[in-house]
Backbone as ProteinMPNN parsed JSONL, in Angstrom:
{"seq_chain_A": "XXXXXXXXXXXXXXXXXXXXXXXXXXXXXXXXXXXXXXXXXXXXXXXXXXXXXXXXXXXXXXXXXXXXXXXXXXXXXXXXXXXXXXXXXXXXXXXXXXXXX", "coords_chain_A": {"N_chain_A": [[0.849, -1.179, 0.0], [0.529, 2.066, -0.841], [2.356, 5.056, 0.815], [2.481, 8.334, 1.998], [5.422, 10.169, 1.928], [7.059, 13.259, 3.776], [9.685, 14.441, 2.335], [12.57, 17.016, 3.908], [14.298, 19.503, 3.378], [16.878, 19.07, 2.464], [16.963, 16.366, 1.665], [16.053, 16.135, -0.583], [17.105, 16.817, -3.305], [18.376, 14.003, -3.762], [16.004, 12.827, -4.391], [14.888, 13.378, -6.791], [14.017, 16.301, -6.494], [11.768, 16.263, -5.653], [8.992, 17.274, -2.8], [7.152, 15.603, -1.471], [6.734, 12.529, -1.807], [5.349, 8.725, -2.548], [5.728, 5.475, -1.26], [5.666, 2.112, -0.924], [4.527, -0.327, 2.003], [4.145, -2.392, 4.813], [5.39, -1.578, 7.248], [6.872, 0.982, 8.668], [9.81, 0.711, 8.325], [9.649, -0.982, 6.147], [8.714, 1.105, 4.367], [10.465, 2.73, 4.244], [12.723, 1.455, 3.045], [11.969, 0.72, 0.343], [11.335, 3.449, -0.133], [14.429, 4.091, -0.459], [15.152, 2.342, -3.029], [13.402, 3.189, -4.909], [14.486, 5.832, -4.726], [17.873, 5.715, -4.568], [19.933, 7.411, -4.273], [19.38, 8.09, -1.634], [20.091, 6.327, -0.14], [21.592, 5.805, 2.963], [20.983, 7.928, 3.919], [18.575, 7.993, 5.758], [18.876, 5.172, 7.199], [20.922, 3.557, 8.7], [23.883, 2.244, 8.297], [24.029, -0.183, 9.651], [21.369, -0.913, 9.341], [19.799, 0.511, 11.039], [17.431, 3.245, 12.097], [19.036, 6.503, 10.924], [20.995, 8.441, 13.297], [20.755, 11.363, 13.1], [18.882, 11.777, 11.947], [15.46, 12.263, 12.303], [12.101, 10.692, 12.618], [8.944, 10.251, 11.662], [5.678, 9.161, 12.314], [2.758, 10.083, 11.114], [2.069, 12.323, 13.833], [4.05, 11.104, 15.578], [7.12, 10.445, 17.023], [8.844, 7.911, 15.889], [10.99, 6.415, 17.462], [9.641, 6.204, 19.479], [7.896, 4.681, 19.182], [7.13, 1.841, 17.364], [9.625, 2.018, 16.252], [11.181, 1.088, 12.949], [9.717, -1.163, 12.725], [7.33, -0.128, 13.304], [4.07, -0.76, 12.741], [1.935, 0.6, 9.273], [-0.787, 2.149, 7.65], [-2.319, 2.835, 5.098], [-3.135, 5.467, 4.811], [-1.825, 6.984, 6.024], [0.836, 9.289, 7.122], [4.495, 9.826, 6.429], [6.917, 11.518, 7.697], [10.316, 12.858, 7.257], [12.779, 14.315, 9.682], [15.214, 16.562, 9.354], [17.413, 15.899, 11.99], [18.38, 18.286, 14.985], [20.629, 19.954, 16.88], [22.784, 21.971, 19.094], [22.417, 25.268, 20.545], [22.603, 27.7, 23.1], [25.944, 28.262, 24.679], [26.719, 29.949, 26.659], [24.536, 31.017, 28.664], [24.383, 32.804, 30.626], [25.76, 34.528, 30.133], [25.462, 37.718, 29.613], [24.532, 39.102, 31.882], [24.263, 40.913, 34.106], [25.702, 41.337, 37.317]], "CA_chain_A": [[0.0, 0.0, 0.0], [1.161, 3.868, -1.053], [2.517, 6.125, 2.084], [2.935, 9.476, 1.629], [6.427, 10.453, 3.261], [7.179, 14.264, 3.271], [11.163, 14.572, 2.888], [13.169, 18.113, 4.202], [15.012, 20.423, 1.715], [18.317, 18.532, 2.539], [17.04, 15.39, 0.953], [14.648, 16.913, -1.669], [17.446, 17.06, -4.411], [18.297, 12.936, -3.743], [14.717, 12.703, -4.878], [14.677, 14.417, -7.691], [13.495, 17.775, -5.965], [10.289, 16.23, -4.579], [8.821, 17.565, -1.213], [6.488, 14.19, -0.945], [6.94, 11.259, -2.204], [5.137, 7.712, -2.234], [6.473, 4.482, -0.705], [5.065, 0.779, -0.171], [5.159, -0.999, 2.777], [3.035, -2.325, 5.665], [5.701, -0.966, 8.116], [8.148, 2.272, 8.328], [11.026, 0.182, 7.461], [9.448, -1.535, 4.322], [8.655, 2.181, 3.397], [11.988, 3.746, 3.671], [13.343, 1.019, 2.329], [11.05, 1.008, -0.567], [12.14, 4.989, -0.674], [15.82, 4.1, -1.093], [14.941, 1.668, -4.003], [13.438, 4.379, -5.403], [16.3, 6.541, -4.89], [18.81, 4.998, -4.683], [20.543, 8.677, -3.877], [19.029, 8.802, 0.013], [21.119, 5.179, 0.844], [22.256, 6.023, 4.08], [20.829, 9.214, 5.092], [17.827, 7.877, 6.717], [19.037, 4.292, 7.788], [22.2, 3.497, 8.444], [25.143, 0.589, 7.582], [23.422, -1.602, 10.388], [20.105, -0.98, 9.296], [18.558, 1.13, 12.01], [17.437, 4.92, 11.722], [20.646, 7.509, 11.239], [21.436, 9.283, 14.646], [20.996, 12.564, 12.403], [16.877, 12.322, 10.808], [13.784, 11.85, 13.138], [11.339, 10.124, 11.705], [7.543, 10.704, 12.323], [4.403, 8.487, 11.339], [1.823, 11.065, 11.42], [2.709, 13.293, 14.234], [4.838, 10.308, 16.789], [8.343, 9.937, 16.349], [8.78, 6.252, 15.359], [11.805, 5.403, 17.87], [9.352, 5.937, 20.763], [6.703, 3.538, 18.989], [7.767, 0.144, 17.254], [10.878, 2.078, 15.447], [10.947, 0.638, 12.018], [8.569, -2.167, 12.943], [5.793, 0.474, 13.159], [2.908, -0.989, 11.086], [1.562, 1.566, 9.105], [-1.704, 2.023, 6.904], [-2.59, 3.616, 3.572], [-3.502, 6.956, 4.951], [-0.791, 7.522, 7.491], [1.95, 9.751, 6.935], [5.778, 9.384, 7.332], [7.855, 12.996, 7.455], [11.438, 12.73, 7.441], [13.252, 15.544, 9.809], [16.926, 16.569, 10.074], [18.221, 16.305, 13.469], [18.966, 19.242, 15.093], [21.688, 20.383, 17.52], [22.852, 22.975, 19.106], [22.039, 26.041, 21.277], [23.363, 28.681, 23.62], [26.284, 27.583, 25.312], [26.853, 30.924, 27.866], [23.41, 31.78, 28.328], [23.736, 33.933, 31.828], [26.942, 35.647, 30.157], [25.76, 39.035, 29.141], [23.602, 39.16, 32.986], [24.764, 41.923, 34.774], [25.049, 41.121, 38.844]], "C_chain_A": [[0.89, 1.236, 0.0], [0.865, 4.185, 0.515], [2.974, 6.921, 1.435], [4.307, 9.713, 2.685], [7.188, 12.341, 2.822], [9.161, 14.06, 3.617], [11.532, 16.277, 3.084], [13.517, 18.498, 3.243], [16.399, 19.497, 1.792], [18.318, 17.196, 1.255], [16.433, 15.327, -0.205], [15.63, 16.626, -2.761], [18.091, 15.263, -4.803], [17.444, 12.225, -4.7], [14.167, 12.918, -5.789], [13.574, 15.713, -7.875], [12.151, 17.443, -5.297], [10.378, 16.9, -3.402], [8.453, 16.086, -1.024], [6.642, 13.194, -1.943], [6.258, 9.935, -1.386], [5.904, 6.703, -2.471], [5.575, 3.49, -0.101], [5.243, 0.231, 0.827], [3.846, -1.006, 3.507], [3.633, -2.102, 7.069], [7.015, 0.414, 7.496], [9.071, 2.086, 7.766], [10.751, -0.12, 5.91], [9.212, -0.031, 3.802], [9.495, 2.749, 3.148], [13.074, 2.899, 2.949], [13.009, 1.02, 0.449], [11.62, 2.426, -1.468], [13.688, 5.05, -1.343], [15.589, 3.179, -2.227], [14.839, 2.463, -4.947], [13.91, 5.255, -5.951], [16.883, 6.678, -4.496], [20.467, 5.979, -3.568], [20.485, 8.458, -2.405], [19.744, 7.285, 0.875], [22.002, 6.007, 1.408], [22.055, 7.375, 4.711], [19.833, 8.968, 5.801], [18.044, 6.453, 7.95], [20.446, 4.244, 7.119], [22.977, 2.141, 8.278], [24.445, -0.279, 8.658], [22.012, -1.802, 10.129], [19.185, -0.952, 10.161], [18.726, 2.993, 11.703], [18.552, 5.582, 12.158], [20.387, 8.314, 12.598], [20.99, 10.463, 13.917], [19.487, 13.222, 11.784], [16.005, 11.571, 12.68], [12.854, 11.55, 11.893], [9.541, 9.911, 12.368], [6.164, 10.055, 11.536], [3.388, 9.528, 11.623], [2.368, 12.268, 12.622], [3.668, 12.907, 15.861], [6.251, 10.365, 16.332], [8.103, 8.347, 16.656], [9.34, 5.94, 16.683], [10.818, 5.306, 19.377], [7.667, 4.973, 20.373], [7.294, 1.83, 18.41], [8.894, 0.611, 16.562], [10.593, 1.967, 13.746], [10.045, -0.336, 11.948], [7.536, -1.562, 13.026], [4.993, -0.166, 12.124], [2.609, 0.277, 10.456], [0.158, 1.197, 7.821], [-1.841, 3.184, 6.021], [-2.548, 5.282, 4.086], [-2.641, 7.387, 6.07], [0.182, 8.575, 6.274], [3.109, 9.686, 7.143], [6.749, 10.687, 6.659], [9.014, 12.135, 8.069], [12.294, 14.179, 7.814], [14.481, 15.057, 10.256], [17.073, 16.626, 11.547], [18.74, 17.482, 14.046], [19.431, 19.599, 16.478], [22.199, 21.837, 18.17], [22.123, 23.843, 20.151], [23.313, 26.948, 22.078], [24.404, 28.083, 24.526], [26.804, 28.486, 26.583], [25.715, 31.478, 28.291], [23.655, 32.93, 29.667], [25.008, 34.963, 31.622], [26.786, 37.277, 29.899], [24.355, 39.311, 30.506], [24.724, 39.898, 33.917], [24.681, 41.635, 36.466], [25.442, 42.557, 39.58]], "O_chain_A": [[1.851, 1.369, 0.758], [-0.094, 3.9, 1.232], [3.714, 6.718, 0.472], [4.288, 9.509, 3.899], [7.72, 12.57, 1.736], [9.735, 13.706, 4.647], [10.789, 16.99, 2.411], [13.182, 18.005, 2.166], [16.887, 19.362, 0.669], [19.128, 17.003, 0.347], [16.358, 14.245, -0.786], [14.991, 15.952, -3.568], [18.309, 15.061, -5.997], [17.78, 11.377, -5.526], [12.951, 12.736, -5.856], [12.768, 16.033, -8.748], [11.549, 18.205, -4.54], [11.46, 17.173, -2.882], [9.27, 15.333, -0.495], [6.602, 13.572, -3.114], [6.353, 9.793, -0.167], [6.657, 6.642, -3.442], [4.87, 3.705, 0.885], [6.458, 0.061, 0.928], [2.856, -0.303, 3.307], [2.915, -2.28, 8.053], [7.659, 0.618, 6.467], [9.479, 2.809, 6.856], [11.312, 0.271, 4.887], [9.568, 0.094, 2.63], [9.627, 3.341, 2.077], [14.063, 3.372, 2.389], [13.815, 1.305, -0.436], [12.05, 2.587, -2.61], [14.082, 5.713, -2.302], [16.641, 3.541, -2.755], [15.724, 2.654, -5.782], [13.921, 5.582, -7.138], [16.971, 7.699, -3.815], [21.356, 5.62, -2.796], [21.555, 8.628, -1.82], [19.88, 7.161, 2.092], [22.866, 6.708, 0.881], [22.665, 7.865, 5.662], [19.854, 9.688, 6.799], [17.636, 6.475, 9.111], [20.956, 4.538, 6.038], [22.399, 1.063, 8.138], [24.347, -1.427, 8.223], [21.435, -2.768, 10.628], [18.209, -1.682, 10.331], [19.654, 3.694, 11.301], [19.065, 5.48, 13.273], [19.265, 8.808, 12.709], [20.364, 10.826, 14.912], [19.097, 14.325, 11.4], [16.142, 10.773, 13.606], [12.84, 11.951, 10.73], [9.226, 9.44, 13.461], [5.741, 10.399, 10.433], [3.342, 9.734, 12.836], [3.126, 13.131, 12.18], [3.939, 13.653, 16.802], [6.444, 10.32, 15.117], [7.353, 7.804, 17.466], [8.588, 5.256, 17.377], [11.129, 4.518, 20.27], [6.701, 4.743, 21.1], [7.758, 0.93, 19.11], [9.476, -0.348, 16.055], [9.788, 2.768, 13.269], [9.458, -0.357, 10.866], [6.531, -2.252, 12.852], [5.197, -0.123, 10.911], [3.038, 1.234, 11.101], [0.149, 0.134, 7.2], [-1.478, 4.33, 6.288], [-1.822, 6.117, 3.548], [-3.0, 8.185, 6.936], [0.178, 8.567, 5.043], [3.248, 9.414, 8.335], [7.164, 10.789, 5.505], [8.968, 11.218, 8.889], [12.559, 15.027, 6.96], [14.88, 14.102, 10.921], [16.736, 17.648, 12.145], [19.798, 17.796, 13.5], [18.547, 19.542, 17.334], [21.877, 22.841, 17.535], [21.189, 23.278, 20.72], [24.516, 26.935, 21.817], [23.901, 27.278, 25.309], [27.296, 27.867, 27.526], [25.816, 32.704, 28.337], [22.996, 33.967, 29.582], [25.337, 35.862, 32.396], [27.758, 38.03, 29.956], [23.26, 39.692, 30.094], [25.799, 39.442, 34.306], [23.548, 41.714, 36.943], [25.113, 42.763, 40.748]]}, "name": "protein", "num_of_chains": 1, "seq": "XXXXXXXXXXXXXXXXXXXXXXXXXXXXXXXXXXXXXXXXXXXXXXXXXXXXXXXXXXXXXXXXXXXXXXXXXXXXXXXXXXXXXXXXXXXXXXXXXXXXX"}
């Protein structure tokens, strides 16, 4: 069964510029695998050389992240969604430095 999976701008040009893109499967894995079949381009930015999700993307069936539901074993059904987001890092690392005592 078709999943819609929205990818980021990072991976958009992999894809050949898509935002969304459909992908078979009756779980997350069979769909991103499905996606790299596809194209061929995004091997290894969403799953990595052991074949579990990259440290670097979150991955979201509708609006859960996966790793706190079955992971890649999520089932999933026709009308679900699966967004693919960059990881993100970072922040203030002096925050009380410009605090006057």
């Amino acid at each position: 069964m078709p999943v819609q999976v929205n990818l980021p701008t990072v991976l958009r040009s992999q894809a050949g510029g898509s935002k969304t893109v459909s992908a078979d499967g009756s779980t997350v894995g069979a769909v991103l695998e499905a996606l790299v079949s596809q194209f061929p381009a995004l091997s290894g930015q969403v799953i990595d050389s052991n074949g579990s999700l990259h440290k670097f993307v979150n991955v979201y069936l509708n609006d859960d992240d996966v790793r706190y539901l079955s992971a890649l074993d999520t089932p999933v059904k026709e009308s679900d969604e699966i967004s693919i987001l960059p990881a993100v890092a970072g922040g203030a690392t002096d925050v009380g430095a410009s605090v006057t005592r």
